[in-house]
C-alpha positions as CSV (number, residue, x, y, z in Angstrom):
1,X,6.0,-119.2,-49.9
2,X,4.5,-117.6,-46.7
3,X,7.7,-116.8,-45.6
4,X,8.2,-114.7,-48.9
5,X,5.1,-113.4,-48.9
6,X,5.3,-112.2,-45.1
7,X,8.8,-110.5,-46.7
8,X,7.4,-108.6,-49.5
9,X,4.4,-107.8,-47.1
10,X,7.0,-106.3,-44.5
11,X,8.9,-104.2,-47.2
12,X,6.3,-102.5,-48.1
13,X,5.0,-102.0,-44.5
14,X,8.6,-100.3,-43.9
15,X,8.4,-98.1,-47.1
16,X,4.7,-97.1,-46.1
17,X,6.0,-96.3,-42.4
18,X,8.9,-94.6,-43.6
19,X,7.1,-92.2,-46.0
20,X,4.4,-91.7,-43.0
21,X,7.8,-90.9,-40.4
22,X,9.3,-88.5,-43.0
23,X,5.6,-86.8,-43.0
24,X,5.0,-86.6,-39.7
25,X,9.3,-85.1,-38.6
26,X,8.4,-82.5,-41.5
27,X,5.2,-81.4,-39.9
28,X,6.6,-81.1,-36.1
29,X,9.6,-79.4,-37.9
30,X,7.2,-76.7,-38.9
31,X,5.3,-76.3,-36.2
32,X,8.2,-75.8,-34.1
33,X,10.3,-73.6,-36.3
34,X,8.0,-71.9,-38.7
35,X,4.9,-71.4,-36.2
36,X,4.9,-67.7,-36.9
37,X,4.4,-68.0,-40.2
38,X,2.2,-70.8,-40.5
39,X,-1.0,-70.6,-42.1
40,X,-3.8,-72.9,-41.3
41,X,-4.0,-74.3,-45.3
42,X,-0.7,-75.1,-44.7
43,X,-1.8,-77.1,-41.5
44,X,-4.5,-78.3,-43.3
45,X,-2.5,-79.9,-46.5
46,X,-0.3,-81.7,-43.8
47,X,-2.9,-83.0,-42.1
48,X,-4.6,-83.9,-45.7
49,X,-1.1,-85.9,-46.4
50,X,-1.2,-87.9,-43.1
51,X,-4.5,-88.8,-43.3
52,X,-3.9,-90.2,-47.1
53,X,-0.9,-92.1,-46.0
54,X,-2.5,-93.8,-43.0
55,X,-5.3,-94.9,-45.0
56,X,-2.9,-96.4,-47.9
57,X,-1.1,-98.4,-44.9
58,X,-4.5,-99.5,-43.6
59,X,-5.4,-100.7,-47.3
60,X,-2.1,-102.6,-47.1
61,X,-2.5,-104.3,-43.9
62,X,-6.2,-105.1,-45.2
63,X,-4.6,-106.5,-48.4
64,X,-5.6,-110.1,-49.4
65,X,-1.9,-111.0,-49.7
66,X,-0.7,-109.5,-46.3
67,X,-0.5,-112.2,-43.6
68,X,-2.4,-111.4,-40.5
69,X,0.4,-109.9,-38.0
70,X,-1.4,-110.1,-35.2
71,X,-0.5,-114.1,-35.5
72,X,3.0,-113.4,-36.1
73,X,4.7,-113.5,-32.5
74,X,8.1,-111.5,-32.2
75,X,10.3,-112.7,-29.3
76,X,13.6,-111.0,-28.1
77,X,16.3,-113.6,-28.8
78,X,19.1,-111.4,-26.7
79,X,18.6,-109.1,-23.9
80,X,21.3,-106.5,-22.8
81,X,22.4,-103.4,-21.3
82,X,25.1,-103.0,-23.3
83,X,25.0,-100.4,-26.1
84,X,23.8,-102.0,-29.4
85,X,25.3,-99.7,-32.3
86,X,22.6,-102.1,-34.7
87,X,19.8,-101.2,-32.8
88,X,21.3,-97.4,-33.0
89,X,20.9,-97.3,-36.2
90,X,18.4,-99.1,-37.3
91,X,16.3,-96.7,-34.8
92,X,18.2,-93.9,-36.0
93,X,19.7,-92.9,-32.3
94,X,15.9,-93.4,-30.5
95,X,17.3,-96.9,-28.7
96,X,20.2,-97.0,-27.7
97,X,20.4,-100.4,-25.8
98,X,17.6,-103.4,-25.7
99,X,16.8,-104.4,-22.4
100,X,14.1,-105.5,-20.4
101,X,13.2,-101.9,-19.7
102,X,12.6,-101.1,-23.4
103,X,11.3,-104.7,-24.5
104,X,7.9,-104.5,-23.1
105,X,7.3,-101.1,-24.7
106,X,9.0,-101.3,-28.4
107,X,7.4,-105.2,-28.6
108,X,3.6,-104.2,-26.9
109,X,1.3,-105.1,-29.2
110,X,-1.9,-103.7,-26.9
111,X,-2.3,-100.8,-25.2
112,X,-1.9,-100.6,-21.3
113,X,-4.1,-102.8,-19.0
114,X,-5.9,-99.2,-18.2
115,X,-6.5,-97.7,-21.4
116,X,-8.2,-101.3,-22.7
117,X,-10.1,-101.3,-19.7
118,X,-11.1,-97.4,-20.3
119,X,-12.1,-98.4,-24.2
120,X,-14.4,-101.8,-22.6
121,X,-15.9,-99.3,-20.6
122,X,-16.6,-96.8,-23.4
123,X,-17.6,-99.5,-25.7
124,X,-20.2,-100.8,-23.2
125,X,-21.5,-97.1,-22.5
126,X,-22.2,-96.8,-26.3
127,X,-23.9,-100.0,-27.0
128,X,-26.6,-98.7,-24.0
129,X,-27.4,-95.3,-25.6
130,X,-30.4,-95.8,-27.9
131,X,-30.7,-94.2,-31.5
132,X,-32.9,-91.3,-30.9
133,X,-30.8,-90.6,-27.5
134,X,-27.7,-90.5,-29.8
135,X,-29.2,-88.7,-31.9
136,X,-30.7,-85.7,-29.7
137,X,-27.1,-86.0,-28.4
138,X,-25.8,-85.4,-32.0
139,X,-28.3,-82.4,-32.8
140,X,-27.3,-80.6,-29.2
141,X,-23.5,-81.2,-29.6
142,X,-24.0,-79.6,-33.1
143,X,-26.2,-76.4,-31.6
144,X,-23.7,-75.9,-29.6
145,X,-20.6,-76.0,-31.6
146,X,-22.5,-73.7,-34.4
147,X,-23.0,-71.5,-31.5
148,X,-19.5,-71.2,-30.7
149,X,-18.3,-70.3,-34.7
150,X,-20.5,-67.6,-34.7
151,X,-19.1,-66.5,-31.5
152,X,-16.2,-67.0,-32.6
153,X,-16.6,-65.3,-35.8
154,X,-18.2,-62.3,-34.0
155,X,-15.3,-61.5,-32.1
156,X,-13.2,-61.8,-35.4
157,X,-15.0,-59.5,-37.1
158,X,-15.6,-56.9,-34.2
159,X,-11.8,-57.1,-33.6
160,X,-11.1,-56.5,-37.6
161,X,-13.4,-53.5,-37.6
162,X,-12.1,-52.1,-34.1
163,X,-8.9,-52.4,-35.8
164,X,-9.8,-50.4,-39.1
165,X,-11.2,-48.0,-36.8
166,X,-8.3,-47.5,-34.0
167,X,-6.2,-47.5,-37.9
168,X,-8.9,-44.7,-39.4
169,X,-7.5,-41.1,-39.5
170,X,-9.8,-39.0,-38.4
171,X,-8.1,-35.3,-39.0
172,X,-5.8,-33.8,-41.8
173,X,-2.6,-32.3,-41.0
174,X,-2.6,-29.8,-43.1
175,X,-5.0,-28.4,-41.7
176,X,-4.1,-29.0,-38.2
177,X,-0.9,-27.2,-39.2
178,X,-2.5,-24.3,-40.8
179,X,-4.1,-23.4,-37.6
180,X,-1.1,-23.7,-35.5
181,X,0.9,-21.5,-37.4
182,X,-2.3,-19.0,-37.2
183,X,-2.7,-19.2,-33.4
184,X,0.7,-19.0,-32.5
185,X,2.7,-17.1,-35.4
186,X,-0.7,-15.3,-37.2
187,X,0.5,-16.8,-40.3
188,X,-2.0,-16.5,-43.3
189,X,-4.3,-14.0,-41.4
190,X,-5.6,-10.7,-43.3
191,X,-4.4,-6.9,-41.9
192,X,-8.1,-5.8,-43.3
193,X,-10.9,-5.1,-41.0
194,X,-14.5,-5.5,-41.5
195,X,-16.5,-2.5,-41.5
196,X,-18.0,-1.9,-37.7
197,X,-15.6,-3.4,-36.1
198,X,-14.1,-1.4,-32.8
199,X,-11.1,0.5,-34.4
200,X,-10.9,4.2,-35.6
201,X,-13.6,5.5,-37.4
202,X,-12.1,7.9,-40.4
203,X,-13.4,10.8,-41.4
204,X,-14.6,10.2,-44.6
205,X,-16.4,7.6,-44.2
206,X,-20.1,9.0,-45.0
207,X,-22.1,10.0,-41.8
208,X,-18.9,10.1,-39.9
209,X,-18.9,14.1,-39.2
210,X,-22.3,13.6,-37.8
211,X,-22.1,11.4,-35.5
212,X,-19.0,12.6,-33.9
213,X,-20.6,15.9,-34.1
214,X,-23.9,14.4,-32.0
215,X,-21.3,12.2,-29.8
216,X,-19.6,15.6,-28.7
217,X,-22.6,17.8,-29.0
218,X,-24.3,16.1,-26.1
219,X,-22.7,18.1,-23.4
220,X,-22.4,21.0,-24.8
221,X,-26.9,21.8,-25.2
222,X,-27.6,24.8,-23.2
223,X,-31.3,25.4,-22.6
224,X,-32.5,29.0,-22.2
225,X,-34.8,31.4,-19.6
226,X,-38.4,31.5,-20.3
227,X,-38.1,35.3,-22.0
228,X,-35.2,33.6,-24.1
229,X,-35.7,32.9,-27.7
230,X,-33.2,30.8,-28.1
231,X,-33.7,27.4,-28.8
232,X,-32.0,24.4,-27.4
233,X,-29.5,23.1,-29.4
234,X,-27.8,19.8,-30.0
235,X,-24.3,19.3,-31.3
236,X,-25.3,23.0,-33.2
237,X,-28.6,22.1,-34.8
238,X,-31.9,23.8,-33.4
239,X,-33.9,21.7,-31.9
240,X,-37.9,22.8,-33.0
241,X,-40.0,23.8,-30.5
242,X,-43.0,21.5,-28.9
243,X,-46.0,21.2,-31.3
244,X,-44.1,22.5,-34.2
245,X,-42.9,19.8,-36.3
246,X,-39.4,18.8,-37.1
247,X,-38.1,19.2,-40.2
């Protein structure tokens, strides 16, 4: 009966391993094929899948009908360098032979002599810390990871907006275009001057007579003897005499 027992427990075992191996190739596969398209839910949903399958082989192992298998001792009945094609398969290609190079790594059932004494060590270091030092501990480790997101969340967003503003256009080409083709080509501009500007003045334009007439008078007033009664004159208009008032 325990021998049929420690068979059923085993078959399951191997299905829950498999299912946890098919996870685990299908999530490396990803990472190192589709990593440029790989979205973090995506990580996050294999992660989520791993985590549920380790815990439903944990709840097996705990299971009141699995055997303890830490009392079950496995020992190599045949050692040999020789290729083992039953070992190749049943390790789909990963072993290829079953020495004594590969026994005392496939068949460990601790961890190195190093990494126990590492976890002793950590182990004892824990038990030391009191509760209120762990828990100051606790608080600062949380400050400072909350500090870090928001860093890290302020360079995401200052990069984002730098982006849209790099992205931004800031001028319109039509525009821009319109005044090229001005400046170089006087497309679009008018043939019409504005009054008082600096070209030819015509001659019907009211006032126009006079000041020409003033313009070219100027050089032409002629001032007479003290016996004369001529008046001066400018641009042939009598100029009135001093104390007598202009008309």
């Amino acid at each position: 009966r325990e021998e049929k027992q420690l068979e059923l427990s085993l078959e399951a075992l191997i299905s829950q391993v498999a299912d946890l191996k098919n996870s685990l190739v299908s999530f490396i596969y990803k990472l190192e094929n589709e990593y440029d398209r790989l979205t973090w839910p995506s990580v996050l949903d294999s992660f989520a899948l791993l985590s549920g399958q380790l815990n439903t082989l944990n709840k097996v192992l705990k299971h009141e009908k699995t055997p303890l298998m830490r009392n079950q001792v496995i020992i190599p009945l045949v050692l040999s360098p020789d290729r083992d094609e039953e070992i190749m398969r049943q390790t789909e290609g990963r072993v290829p032979v079953f020495s004594h190079e590969v026994v005392p790594d496939h068949l460990r059932t601790k961890p190195d002599p190093e990494v126990e004494e590492q976890e002793k060590q950590l182990i004892t270091d824990a038990t030391r810390i009191s509760s209120d030092v762990a828990q100051k501990q606790i608080q600062s480790l949380n400050k400072m990871c909350s500090n870090l997101l928001e860093k890290i969340s302020k360079e995401e967003r200052e990069s984002e907006s730098g982006g849209l503003r790099q992205n931004k256009q800031t001028f319109n080409p039509a525009d821009t275009n319109a005044l090229v083709a001005a400046v170089a080509f006087g497309k679009g501009l008018s043939n019409r001057r504005p009054p008082g500007s600096g070209g030819p003045v015509q001659a019907s334009q009211p006032g126009a007579g006079a000041i020409i007439a003033g313009a070219s008078g100027i050089q032409q007033v002629q001032m007479s003897g003290a016996s004369s009664q001529q008046q001066p004159m400018l641009g042939g208009v009598q100029m009135s005499q001093a104390g007598q008032p202009g008309k």
